[in-house]
C-alpha positions, 0 to 999 in steps of 0.5 A, a space after each residue: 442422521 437423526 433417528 437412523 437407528 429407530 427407522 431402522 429398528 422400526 423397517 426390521 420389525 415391520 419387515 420380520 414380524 408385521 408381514 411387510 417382507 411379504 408385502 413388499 414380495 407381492 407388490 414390488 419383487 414378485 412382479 417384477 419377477 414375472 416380468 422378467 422371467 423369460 429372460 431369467 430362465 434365458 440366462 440360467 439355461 446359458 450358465 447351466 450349458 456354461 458349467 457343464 463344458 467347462 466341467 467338462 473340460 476340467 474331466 478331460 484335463 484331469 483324466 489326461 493328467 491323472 493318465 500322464 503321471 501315472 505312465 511317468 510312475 509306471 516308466 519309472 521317470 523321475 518327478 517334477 
């Protein structure tokens, strides 16, 4: 495509230096944002609840390991 690489070049310096990533924030991203915010906090809420189980979860499995060898080691049981 011709003059890819001087759009390109032009967009970053826009983007960085021209405060166009600002604009671009204000006009499009943040609004955007807002709108969706209900939905956005819905579904962190669900993956933070979805962490903390399976965190959960893997404390109980390892707790019940850590216990299991540790009685094989103290019954003097040969390991797998």
């Amino acid at each position: 495509m011709p003059f890819f690489a001087l759009g390109r070049l032009l967009f970053a310096v826009w983007f960085a230096a021209l405060g166009g990533g600002v604009w671009l924030f204000l006009k499009a991203v943040g609004p955007f944002l807002a709108k969706k915010e209900a939905e956005i906090d819905e579904g962190l809420t669900k993956l933070r609840r979805s962490a903390s189980m399976t965190v959960s979860d893997l404390s109980v499995k390892a707790k019940s390991y850590a216990a299991h060898k540790l009685t094989r080691l103290i019954s003097g049981e040969a390991e797998n």
